[in-house]
C-alpha positions as CSV (number, residue, x, y, z in Angstrom):
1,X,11.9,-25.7,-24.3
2,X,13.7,-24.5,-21.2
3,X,12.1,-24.8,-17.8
4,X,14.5,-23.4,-15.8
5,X,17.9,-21.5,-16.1
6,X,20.9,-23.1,-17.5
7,X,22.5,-21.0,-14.4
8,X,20.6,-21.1,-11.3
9,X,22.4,-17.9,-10.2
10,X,20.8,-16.1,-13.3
11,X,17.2,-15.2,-13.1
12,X,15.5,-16.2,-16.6
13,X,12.1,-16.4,-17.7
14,X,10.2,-20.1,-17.3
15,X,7.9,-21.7,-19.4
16,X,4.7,-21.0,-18.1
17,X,3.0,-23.9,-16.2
18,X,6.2,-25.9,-16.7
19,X,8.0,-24.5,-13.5
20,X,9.4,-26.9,-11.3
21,X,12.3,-27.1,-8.7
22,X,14.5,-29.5,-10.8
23,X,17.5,-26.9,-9.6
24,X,18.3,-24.7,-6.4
25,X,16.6,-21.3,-6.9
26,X,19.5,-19.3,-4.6
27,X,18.6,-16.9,-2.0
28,X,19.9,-13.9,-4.2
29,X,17.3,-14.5,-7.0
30,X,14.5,-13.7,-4.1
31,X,16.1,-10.5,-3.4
32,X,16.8,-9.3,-7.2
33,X,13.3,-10.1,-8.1
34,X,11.7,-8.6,-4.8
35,X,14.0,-5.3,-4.6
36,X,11.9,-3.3,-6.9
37,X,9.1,-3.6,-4.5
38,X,11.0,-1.6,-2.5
39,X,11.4,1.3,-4.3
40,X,7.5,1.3,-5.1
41,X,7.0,0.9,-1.3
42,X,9.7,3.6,-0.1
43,X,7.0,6.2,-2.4
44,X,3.9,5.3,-1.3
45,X,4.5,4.6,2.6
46,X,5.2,7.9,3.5
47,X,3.6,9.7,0.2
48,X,-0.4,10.0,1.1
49,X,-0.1,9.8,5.0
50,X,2.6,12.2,5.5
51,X,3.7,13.8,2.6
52,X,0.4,14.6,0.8
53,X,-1.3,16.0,3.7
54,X,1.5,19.0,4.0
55,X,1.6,19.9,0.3
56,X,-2.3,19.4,0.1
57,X,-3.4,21.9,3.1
58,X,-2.0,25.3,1.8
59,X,-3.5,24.7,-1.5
60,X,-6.7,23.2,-0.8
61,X,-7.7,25.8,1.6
62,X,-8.6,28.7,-0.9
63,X,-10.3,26.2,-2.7
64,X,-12.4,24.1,-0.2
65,X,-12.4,25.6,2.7
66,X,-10.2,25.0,6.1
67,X,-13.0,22.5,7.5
68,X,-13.2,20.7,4.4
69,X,-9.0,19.7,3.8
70,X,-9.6,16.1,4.0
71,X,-12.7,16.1,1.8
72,X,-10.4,17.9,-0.6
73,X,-7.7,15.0,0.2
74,X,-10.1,12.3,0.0
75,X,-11.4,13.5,-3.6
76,X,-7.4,13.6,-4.7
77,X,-6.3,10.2,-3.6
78,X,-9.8,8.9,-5.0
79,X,-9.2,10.3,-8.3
80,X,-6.0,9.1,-8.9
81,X,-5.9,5.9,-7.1
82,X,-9.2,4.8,-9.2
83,X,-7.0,5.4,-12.2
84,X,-4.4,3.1,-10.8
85,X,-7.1,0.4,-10.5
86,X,-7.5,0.2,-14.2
87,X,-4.1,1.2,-15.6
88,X,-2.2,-1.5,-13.7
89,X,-3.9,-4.7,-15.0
90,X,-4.3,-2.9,-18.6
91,X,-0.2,-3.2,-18.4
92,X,-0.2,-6.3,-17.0
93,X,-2.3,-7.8,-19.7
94,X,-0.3,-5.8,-22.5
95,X,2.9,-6.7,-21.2
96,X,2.0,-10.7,-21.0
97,X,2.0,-10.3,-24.8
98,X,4.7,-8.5,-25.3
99,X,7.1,-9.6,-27.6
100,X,9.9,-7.1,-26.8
101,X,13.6,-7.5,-26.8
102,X,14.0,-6.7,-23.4
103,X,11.4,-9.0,-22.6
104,X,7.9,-8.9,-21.3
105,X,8.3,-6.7,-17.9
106,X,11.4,-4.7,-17.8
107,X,10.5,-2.2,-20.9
108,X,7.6,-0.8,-19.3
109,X,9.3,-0.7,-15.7
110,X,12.1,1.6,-17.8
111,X,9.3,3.6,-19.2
112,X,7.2,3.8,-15.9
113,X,10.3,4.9,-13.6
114,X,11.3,7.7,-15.9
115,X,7.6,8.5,-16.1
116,X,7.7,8.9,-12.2
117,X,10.5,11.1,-11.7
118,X,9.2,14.0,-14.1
119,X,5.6,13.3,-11.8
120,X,7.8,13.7,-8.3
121,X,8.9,16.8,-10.0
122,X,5.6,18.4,-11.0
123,X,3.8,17.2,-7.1
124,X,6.9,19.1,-5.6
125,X,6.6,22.5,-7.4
126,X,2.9,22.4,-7.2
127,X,1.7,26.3,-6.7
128,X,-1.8,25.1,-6.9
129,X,-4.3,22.2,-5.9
130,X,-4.9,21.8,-9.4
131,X,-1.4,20.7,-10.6
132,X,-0.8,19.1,-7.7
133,X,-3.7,16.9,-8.6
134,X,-2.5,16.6,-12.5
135,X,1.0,15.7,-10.7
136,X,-0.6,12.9,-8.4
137,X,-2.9,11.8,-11.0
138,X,0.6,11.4,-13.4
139,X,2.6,9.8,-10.3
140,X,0.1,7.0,-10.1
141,X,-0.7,6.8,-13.7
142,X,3.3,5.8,-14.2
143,X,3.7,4.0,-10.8
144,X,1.1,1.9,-12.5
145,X,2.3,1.0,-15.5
146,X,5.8,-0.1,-14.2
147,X,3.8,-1.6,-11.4
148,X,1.4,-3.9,-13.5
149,X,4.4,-5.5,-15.8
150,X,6.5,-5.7,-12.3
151,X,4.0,-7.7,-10.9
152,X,4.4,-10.5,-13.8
153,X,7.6,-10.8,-13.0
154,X,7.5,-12.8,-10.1
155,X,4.7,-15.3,-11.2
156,X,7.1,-16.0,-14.5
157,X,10.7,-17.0,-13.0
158,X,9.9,-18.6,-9.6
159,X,9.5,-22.4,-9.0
160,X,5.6,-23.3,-7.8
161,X,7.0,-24.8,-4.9
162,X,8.7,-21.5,-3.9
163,X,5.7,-19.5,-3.6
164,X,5.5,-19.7,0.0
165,X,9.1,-18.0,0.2
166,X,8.6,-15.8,-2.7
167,X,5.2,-14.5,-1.1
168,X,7.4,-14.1,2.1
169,X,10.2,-12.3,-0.1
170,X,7.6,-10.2,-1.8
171,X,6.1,-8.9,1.3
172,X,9.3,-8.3,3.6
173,X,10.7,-6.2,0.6
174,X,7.3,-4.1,0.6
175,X,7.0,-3.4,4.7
176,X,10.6,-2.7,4.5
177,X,9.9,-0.4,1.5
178,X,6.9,1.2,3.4
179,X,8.8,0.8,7.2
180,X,11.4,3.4,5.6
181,X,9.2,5.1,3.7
182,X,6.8,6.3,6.4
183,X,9.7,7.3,8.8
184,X,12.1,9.2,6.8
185,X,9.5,12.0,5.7
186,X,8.6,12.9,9.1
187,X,12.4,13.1,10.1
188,X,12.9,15.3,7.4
189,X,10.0,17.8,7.9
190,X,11.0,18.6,11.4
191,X,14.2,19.6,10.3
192,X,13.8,21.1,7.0
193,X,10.5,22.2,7.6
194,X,6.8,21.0,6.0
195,X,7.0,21.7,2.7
196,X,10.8,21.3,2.0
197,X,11.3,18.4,4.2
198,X,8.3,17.1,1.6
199,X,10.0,17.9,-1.2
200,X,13.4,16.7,-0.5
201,X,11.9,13.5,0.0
202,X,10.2,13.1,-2.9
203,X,14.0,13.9,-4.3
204,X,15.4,10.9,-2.3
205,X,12.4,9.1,-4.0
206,X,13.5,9.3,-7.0
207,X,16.9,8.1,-6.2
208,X,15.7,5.4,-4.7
209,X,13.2,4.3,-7.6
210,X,16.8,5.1,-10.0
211,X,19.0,2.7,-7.6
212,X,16.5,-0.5,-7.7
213,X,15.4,-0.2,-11.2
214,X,19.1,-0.8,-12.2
215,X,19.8,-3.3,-10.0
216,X,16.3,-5.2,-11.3
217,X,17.4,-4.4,-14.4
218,X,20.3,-6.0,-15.1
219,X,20.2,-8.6,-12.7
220,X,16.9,-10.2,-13.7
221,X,17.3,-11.5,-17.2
222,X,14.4,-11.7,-19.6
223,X,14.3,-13.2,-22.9
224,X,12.4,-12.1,-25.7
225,X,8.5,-13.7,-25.4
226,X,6.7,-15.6,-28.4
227,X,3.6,-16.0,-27.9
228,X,2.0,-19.0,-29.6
229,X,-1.5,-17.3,-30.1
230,X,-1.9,-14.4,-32.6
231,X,-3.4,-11.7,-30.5
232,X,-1.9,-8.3,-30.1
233,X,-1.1,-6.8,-26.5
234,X,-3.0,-4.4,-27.4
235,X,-5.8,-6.8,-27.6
236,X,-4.9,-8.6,-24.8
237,X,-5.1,-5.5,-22.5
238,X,-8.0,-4.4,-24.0
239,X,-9.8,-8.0,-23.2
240,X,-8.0,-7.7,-19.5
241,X,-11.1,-8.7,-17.9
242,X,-12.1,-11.3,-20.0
243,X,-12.3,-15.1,-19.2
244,X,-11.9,-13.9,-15.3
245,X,-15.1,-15.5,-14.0
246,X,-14.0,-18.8,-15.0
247,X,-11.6,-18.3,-11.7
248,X,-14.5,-17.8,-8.8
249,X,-12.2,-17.8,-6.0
250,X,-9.5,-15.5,-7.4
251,X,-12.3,-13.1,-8.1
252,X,-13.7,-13.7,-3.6
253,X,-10.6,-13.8,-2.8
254,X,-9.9,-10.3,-4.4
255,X,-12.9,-8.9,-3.0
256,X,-11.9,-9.8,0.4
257,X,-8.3,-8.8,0.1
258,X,-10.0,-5.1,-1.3
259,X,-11.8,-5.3,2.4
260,X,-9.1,-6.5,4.5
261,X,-6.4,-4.0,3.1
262,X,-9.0,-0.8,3.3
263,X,-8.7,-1.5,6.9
264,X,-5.1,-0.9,7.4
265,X,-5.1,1.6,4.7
266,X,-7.8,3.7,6.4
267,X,-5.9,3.8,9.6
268,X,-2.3,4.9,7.8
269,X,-3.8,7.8,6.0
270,X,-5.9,9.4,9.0
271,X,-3.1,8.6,11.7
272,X,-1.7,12.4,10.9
273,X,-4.6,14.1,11.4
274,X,-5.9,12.2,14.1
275,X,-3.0,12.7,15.8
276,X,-2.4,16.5,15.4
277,X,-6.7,16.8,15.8
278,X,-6.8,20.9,16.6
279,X,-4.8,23.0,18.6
280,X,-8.6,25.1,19.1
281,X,-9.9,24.9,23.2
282,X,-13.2,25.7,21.2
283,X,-13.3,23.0,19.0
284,X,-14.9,19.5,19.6
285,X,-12.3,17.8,18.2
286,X,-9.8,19.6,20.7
287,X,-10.0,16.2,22.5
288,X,-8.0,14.1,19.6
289,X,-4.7,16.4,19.7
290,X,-2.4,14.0,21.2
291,X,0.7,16.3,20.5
292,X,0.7,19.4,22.8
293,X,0.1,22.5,20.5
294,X,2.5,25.0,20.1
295,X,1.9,29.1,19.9
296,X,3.4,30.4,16.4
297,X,4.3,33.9,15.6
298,X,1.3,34.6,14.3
299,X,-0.2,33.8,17.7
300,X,-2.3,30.9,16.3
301,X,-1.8,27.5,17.8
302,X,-0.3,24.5,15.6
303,X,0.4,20.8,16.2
304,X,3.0,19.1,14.3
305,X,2.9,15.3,14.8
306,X,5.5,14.6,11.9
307,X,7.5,12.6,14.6
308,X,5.1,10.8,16.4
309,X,3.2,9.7,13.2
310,X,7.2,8.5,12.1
311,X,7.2,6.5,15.2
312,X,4.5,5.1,15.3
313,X,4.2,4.1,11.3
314,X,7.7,2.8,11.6
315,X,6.6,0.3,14.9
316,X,3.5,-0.7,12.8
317,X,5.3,-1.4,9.8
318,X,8.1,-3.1,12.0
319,X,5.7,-5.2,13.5
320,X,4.2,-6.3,9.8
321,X,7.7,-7.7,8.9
322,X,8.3,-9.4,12.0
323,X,5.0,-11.4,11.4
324,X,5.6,-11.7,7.3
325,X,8.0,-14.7,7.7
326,X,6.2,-16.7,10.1
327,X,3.0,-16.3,8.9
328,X,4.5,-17.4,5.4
329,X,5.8,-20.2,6.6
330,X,3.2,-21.8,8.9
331,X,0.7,-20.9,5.7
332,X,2.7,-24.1,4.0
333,X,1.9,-26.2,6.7
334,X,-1.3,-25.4,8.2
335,X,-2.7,-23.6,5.1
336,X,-3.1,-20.3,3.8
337,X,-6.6,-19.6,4.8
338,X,-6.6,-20.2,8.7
339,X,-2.9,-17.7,8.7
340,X,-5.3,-14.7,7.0
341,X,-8.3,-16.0,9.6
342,X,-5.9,-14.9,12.1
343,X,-4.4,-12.1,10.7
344,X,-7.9,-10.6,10.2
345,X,-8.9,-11.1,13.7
346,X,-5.2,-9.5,15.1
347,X,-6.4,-6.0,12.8
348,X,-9.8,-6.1,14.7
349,X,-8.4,-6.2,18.2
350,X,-6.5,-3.2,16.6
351,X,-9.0,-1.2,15.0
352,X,-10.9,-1.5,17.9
353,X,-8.9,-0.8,20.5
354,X,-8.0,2.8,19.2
355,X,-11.2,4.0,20.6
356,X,-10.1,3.6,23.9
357,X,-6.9,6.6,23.3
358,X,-9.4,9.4,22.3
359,X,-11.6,8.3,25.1
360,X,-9.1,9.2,27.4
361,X,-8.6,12.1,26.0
362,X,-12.1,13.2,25.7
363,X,-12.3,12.9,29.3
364,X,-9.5,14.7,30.3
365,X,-10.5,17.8,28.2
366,X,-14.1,18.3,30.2
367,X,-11.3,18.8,33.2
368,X,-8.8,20.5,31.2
369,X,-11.4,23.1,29.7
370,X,-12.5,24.0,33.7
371,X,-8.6,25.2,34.1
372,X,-7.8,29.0,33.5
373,X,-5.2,29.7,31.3
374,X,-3.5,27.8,28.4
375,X,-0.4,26.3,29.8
376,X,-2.5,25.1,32.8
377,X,-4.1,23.4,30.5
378,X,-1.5,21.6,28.4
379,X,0.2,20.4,31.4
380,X,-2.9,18.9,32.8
381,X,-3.8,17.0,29.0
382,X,0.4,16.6,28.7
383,X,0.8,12.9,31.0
384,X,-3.0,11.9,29.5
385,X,-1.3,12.6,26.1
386,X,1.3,10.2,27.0
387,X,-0.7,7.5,28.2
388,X,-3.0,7.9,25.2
389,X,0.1,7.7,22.6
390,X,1.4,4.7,24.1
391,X,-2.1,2.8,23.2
392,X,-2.1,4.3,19.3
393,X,1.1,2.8,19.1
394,X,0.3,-0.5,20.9
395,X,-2.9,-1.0,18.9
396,X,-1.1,0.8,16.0
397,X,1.5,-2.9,16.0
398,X,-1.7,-4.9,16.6
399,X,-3.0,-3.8,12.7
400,X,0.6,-4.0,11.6
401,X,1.5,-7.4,12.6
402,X,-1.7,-8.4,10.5
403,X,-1.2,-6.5,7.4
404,X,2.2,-7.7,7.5
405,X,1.0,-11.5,8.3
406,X,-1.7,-11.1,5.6
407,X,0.6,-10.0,2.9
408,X,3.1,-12.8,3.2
409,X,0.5,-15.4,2.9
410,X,-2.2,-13.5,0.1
411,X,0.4,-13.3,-3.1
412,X,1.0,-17.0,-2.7
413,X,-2.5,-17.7,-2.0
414,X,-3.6,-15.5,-5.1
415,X,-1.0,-17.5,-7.3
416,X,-2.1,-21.1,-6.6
417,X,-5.7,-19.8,-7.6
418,X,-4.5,-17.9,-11.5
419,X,-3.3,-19.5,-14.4
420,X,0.3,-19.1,-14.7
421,X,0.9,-17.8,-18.8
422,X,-1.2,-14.7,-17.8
423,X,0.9,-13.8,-14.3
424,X,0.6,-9.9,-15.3
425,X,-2.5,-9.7,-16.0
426,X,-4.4,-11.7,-13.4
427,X,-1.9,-10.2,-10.7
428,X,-2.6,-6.6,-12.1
429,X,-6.1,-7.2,-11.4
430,X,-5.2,-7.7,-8.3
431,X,-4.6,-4.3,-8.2
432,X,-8.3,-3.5,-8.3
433,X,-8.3,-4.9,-4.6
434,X,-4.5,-3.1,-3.3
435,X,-5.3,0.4,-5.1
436,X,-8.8,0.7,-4.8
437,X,-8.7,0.0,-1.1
438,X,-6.5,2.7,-1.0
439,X,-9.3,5.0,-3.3
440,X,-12.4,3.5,-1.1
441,X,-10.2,4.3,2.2
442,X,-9.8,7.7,0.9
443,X,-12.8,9.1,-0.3
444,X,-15.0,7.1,2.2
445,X,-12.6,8.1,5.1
446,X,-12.4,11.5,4.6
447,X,-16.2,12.2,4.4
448,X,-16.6,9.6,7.8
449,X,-13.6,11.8,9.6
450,X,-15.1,15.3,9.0
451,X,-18.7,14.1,9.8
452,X,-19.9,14.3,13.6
453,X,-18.9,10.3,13.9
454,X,-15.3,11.6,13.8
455,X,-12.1,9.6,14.0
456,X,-14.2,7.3,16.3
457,X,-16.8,6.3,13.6
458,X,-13.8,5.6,11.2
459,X,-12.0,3.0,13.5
460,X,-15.2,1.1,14.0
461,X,-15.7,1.4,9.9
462,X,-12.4,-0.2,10.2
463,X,-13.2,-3.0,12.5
464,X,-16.1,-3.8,9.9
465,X,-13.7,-4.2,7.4
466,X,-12.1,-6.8,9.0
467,X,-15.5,-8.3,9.8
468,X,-16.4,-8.1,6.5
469,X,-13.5,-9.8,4.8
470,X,-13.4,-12.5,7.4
471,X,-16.9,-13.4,6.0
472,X,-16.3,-13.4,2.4
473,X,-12.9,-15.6,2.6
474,X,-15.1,-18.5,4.1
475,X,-16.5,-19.0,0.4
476,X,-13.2,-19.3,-1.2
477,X,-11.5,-22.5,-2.0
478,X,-7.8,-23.6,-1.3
479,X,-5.7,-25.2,-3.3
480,X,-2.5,-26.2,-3.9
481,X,-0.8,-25.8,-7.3
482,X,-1.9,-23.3,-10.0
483,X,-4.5,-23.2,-12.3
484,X,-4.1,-25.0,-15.5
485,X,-3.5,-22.4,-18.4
486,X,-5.4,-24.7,-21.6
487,X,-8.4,-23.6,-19.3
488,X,-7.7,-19.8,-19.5
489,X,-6.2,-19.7,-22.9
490,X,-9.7,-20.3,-25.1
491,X,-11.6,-17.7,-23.0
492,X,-8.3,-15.2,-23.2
493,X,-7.5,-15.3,-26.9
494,X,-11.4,-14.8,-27.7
């Protein structure tokens, strides 16, 4: 029975709940394992905050009206990401029984990744909201599948006492993913335009995802599992939730991890609009635009915040894997629970504080609306728009520098709390928490930002969050050391 690799610079599957650091586990093996991360990072970090919001408003307009384009956002990202929450721990829990050649993870990362490029295909070619939102609703039904095995693969090859590190791996890989992500679609849309610069990045997505799923591929070695219970995957996936309330505090833990996350979430996929607001000197919301507007041919005003939103996701994210590191590492010594008591109150400071920017702004329109003339206008708001951008951005890093601090210290934290021979599928029901944040964000978000509480209602929903999650993580228990699997395996196997 083999409890770690005969080569320590090969990556190999562990026995579960025998893993130990009887050899060195070399730096390289961190970045092998983690690199995939980056791919599924590079997607999403720019896909719902920058990208969907261009393809989505020409085709939702017909459909739900120009007042109603983030309700019509909202109810796309809701629908899909819901479906993410359940098809990611179904893989997970069919992959931990897999008995595959390949081994447990890497057939269903093949199969997921070519499913995603023939979804990137269909979202860019979209002539209508409705295929977009088949081609979305694909995208994360793929992503999710590749994503729940993925996940498992982590838990099954590194050393318990590695988790701090791993966790730290993990999350850098993901911000980076996400850092990149976020800044290179709203480079590419002010040169190439909305809609293609959208579609050639979902192009360079795809390279992306081809580049790091070879490199995972064939660098991470798998053997063949044999599971010493007779139980389908099928079965298994089936019976995904089973047996889970015998782990209390990975189920509060979860729930306060789906509260913390919706936080930052929120924030990343209202930052476009809230920037760009409305060019309109009649409109209420004229107030938020905090990129001057622009007169196209058609004589109708436009903002275009692509930059700006690129800026300032790329200092947030910046910020979050500056803090990963640290926070990983002080979370072995001081404890995992007091790091994320921090983080949490860093995001509130953040969420918070971007009510003071539109204030400003407010204020300076009631001046700006007593000017005659348009441009007299714009170069009265233009130096209040600059102040005002300064403080997204510096409030902006304050809920970065927690997400990132947070999600260096909450993989390791959910691992000492989950029985180790069922990584995939206790870590894809973790996924209920990371994608439907994302969902809840959404759909809640969309309906809070086109009510009359605005953008200013959402970042004190935000600030709840925080509250909220703070709260809940009181009740849950730290340990040190994972749970034993003889507890899980009656209660899995049935």
């Amino acid at each position: 029975m083999q409890t770690t690799p005969a080569n320590p610079q090969d990556i190999g599957p562990l026995e579960p709940g025998l893993m130990q650091a009887i050899t060195p586990f070399p730096s390289r093996n961190y970045v092998m394992i983690a690199l995939y991360w980056f791919s599924i990072s590079f997607l999403w970090g720019g896909f719902l905050s920058v990208v969907l919001p261009v393809l989505n408003e020409p085709l939702a307009t017909p459909i739900f009206g120009s007042n109603n384009i983030e309700t019509a956002r909202g109810i796309m990202t809701g629908i899909g990401l819901i479906i993410a929450m359940f098809v990611q721990p179904l893989a997970g829990a069919i992959s931990d029984r897999s008995s595959h050649p390949m081994g447990r993870r890497r057939p269903f990362m093949i199969v997921g990744t070519l499913g995603i490029f023939a979804a990137l295909v269909i979202v860019g070619i979209a002539g209508s909201w409705w295929i977009l939102l088949a081609g979305y609703v694909l995208l994360q039904l793929l992503d999710n599948v590749s994503q729940g095995a993925y996940q498992g693969l982590m838990p099954d090859v590194v050393p318990d006492d590695r988790r701090g590190k791993a966790s730290a791996a993990l999350a850098i890989s993901q911000l980076l993913g996400t850092l990149i992500g976020a800044v290179i679609p709203g480079i590419l849309q002010s040169i190439f335009g909305k809609i293609p610069g959208s579609q050639i990045d979902l192009a360079l997505v795809g390279i992306v995802f081809a580049i790091t799923l070879s490199l995972t591929v064939v660098f991470v070695k798998e053997k063949p599992y044999h599971p010493t219970e007779k139980i389908s995957a099928w079965a298994a996936g089936l019976n995904m939730f089973k047996g889970v309330s015998h782990y209390p505090d990975f189920v509060l833990l979860m729930v306060a991890r789906f509260l913390f996350l919706t936080a930052p979430a929120t924030a990343s996929l209202f930052f476009k609009p809230y920037l760009e607001g409305t060019g309109d000197t009649t409109n209420p919301k004229f107030g938020l635009s905090f990129i001057r507007p622009t007169v196209n041919a058609s004589g109708q005003l436009e903002v275009n915040a692509g930059i700006s939103l690129s800026i300032i996701l790329g200092i947030v994210v910046l910020t979050a894997v500056l803090a990963a590191y640290p926070f990983s590492v002080l979370s072995e010594k001081t404890g995992r629970k007091r790091m994320i008591f921090i983080a949490t109150a860093i995001g509130f400071v953040g969420a918070i504080g971007l009510l003071i920017p539109a204030f400003l702004l407010n204020a300076a329109v009631e001046t700006a609306r007593t000017l005659n003339g348009f441009e007299a206008q714009q170069s009265y708001l233009d130096p209040v728009r600059g102040t005002a951008l300064l403080l997204v951005i510096l409030f902006g890093a304050f809920i970065g520098s927690s997400w990132g601090a947070f999600m260096s210290v909450d993989w390791a934290y959910a691992t000492d709390l989950i029985p180790a021979d069922e990584a995939g599928r206790f870590m894809g029901l973790s996924n209920l928490a990371t994608a439907g944040c994302q969902a809840f964000g959404a759909f809640v978000g969309g309906f809070v930002a086109d009510s009359v509480l605005g953008y200013n209602g959402l970042f004190v929903l935000i600030g709840l969050y925080y509250i909220c999650s703070a709260t809940l993580l009181t009740r849950v228990r730290e340990t040190r050391g994972r749970a034993r699997p003889q507890a899980v395996a009656k209660v899995a196997v049935g």
